[in-house]
N, C-alpha and C positions, 0 to 999 in steps of 0.2 A: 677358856670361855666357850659355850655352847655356842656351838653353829646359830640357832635360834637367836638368840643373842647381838650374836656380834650382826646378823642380817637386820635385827630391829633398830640398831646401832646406825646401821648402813642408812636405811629408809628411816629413820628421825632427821638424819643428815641432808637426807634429799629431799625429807617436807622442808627444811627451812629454806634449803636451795628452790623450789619451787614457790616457798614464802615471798620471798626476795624476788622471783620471776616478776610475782604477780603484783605485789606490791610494792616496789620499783618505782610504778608511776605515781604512787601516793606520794613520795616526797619530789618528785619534779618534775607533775604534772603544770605544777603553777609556772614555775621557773623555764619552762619548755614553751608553755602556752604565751610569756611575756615577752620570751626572747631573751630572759636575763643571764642565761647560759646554754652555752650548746647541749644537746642533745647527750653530746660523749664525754664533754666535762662536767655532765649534772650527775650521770651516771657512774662518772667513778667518785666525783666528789660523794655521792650520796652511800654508796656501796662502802666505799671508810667508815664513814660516820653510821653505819649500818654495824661493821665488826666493831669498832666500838662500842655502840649500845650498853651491851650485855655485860661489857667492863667495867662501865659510868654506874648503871644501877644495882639494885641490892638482887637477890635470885629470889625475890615475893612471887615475880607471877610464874616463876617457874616449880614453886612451891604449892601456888595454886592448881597448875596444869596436874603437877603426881601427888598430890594427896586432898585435895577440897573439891574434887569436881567425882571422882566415883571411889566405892567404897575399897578396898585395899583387899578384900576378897576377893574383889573383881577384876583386879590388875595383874592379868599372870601373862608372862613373855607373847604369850599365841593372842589374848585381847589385844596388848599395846602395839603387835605389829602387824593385826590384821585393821586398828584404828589408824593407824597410820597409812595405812594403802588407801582406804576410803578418802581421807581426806586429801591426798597428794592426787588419787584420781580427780576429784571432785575443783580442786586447785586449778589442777593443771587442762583439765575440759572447760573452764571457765576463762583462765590465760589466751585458749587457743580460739574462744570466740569472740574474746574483749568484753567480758564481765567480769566486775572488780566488785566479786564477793570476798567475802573475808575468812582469811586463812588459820584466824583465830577460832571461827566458830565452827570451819570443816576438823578443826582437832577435836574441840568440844563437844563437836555431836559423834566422829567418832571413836572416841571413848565413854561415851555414854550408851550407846548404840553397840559395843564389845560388851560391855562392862554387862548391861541388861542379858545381853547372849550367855554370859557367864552365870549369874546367881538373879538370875528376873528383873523385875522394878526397885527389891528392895537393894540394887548397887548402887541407884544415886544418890546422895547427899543433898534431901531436901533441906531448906531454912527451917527456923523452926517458928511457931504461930507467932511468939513475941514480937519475931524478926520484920514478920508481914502486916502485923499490927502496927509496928514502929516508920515502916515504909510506907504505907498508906496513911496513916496520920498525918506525918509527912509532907506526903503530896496533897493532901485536903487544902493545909493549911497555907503549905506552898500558891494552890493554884487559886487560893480566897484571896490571896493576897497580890499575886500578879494581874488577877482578872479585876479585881478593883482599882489596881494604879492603873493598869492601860487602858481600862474602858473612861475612868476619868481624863484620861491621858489625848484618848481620841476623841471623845466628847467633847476638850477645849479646842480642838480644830473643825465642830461637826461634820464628824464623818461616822462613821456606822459603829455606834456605842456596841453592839450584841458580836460583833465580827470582833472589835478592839479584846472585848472581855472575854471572848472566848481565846484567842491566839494570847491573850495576861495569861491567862489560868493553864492553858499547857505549859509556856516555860514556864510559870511559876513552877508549878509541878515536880517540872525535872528538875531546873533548878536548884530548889530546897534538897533534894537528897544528897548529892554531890555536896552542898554547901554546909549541912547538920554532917557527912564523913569528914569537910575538911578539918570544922572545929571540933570536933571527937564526941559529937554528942549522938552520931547513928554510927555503928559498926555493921558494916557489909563486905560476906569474904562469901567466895565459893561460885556453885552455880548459879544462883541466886540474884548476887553481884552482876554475874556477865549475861545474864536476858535481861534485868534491868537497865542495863547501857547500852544496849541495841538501839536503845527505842532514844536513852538521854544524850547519849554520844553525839548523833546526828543536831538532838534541838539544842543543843549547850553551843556546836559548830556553827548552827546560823544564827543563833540567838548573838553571840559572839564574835563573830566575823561580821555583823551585819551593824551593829551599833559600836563597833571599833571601826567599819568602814565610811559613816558619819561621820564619827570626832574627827578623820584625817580631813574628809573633806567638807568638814568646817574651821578646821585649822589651818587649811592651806588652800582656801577659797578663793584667794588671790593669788594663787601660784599661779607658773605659765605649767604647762604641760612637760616642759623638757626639763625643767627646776622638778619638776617632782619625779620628773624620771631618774634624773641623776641623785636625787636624797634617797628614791625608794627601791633603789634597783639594788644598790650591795648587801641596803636592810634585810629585800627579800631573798636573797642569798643564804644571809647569814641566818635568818629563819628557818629558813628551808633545811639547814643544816641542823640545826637544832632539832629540827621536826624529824629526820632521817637518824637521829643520832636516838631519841625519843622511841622511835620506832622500832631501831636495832633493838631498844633496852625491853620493850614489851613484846613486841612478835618476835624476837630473836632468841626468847625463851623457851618458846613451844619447844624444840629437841632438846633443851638443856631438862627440862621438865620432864620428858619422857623418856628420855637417856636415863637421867638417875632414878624414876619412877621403874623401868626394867630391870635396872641395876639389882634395886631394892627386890623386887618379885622375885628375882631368880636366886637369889642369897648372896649376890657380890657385897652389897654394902649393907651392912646389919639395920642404916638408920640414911634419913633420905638429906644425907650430906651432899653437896654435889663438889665432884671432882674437876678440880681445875682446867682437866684437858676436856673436859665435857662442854666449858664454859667456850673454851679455844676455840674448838672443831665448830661448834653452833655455832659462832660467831662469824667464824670464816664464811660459811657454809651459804650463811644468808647473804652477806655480802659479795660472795662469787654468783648467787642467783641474782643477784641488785646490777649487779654489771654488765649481766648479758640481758636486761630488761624486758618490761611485756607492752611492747609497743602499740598494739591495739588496745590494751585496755589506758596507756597513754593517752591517746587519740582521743578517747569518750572522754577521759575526765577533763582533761586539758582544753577541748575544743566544742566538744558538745552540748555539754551541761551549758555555759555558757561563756563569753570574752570577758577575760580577765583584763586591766590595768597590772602595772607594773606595782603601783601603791595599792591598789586588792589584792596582788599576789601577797603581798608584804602580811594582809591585814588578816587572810585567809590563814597561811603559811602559821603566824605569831598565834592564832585562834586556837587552832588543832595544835600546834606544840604544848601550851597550856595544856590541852585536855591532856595528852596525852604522857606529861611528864608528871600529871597528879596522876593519874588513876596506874599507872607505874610503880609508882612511889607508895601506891595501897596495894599494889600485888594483885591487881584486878586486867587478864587478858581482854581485853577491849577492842575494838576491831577499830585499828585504824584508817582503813576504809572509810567504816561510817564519819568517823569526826573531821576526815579531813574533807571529805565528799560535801556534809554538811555546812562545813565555813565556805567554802566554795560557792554553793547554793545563796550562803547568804551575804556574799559582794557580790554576787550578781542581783541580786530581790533588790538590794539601794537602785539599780536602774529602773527598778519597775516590776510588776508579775510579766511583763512579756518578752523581761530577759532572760529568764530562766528557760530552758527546754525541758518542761515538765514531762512530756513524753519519757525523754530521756529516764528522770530524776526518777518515776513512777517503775520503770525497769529495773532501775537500780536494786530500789526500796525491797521488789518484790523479790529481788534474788537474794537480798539481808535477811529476807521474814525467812525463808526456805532453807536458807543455807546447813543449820544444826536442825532440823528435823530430814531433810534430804541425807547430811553424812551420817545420820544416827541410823536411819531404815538402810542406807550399805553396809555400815558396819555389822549390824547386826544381821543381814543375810548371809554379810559374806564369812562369817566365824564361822556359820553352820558348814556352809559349803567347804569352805578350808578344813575346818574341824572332820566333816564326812571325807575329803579328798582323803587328807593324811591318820586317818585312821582313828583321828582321837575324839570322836564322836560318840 
């Protein structure tokens, strides 16, 4: 095996191990924030259920990572592990100042950001016009449709018909696309797919978390406080775990996807099968990064954003697992961040707009927007510069 090789090998392993740093606090921020488990039993509990992931689900989005995101031209040993350094720098400088951007999209941008330094614009795999005519149809009709029930919706409580109908017609929006993938009538794979969910990840999360945080507390309006803490605490547990297992199966792919994507580039494997011990090592890998956690970005999500409940953590927890065991199950890398960040957001909005810390929330959002145009412009400086170092310029 080329030196080249087995080094891009090495650093695929350590983006997942830095995956796992950073995104750690995603599955037990809530559970940390509620008190429903220590700090060190969330952490290995969640770090298991991380190496599992990638066992549980099919290799889709690591399928998506090495062959639907840049063109196969553009994938040669010296792109994939000069995209991989960008994005583990970019990880791990975000880790270190507690911002829980997503480790999904520092891949994404840097292999599109190599991939371009390689053979231009034409490396990425645009949609094709059908694709974007079919998406925006879509959301037309999605957001005609939510902006009419909710502005009628808030019109029978008079309160602000035009505010109602405009917050209908976003979710509707997002919405309808997720829901035309579930029943098979819109197909989205690729890049395409994953700037799309940037934006629906997040409003599916509070849209979702926020009217499942109703039904609880209109189902158990007559609880005491400690009756619901004892129903809602192993729920949220058992969520959480499911969330972190969710998580393993989608962000735990990233090296499995770019392990056999190198493979593939350098002639090891004729065709992009992925090898068993590919699956192993990735697995571990994110899970040893899960266990030794990224405690400030903890902190923000768990404390900041806003105070959870034991049955929000539950409601939050159960929101983002949904997202994120569908869009898995399509092969779609999805930034777990966003979805779970998002349902969080919205068991705290049932308190009110002034239990949110939008300050916060607005920080977040901005390091989401940034994150795949930031590791696309490293990747793609730093090929040259590596390319001029070692001569192959």
């Amino acid at each position: 095996m080329e030196p080249l090789v087995l080094f891009g090998i090495i650093l695929a392993l350590a983006l997942n191990f830095v995956n796992g740093l950073n995104d750690a606090s995603h599955s037990i921020a809530t559970v940390v924030a509620t008190k429903a488990l220590s700090p060190f039993k969330a952490v290995i509990y969640t770090g298991l259920c991380n190496i599992a992931g990638p066992f549980v689900f099919t290799t889709a989005v690591a399928a998506t990572i090495g062959t639907a995101i840049v063109h196969a031209d553009g994938l040669t040993p010296l792109s994939i592990v000069v995209a991989m350094g960008a994005a583990i720098i970019l990880v791990f400088v975000a880790t270190r100042s507690g911002i829980p951007i997503s480790s999904s999209h520092a891949m994404v941008g840097g292999l599109l950001g190599a991939g371009i330094a390689v053979m231009g614009p034409a490396a990425v795999l645009l949609p094709s016009a059908l694709e974007v005519e079919e998406v925006i149809g879509a959301a037309l009709i999605g957001g005609a449709v939510g902006g009419v029930l909710l502005g009628l919706f808030v019109a029978s409580f008079h309160e602000d018909v035009r505010l109602g109908a405009l917050l209908g017609a976003i979710c509707g929006a997002a919405l309808a696309i997720p829901f035309l993938m579930f029943i098979g009538i819109l197909k989205l794979s690729g890049l395409f797919a994953i700037v799309l969910f940037i934006f629906i990840s997040p409003i599916i999360g509070i849209t979702g978390a926020f009217f499942f945080d109703l039904l609880v507390i209109h189902l158990f309006r007559h609880s005491r406080r400690n009756r619901m803490r004892r129903i809602f605490q192993p729920l949220h547990v058992l969520a959480c775990l499911v969330q972190a297992t969710a998580h393993g199966g989608n962000d735990g792919q990233h090296a499995i996807g770019v392990i056999t994507a190198l493979l593939v580039s350098s002639g090891i494997l004729l065709s992009f099968d992925v090898p068993f011990w590919v699956v192993a090592t990735s697995a571990l890998a994110i899970g040893l990064g899960t266990c030794f956690g990224g405690w400030q970005v903890v902190d923000k999500m768990a404390r900041e954003i806003t105070k959870i409940r034991p049955y929000q953590g539950f409601c939050a927890a159960t929101a983002s697992s949904a997202i994120l065991v569908s869009v898995t199950h399509a092969g779609i890398p999805v930034s777990s961040t966003h979805a779970i960040n998002g349902a969080i957001i919205g068991v705290g909005a049932t308190r009110g707009k002034s239990a949110v810390q939008w300050k916060v929330v607005r920080e977040m959002m901005t390091a989401w927007i940034i994150t795949i145009p930031l590791a696309l412009a490293i990747a793609w400086a730093g090929y040259f510069v590596v390319a001029f170092v070692t001569g192959l310029f």
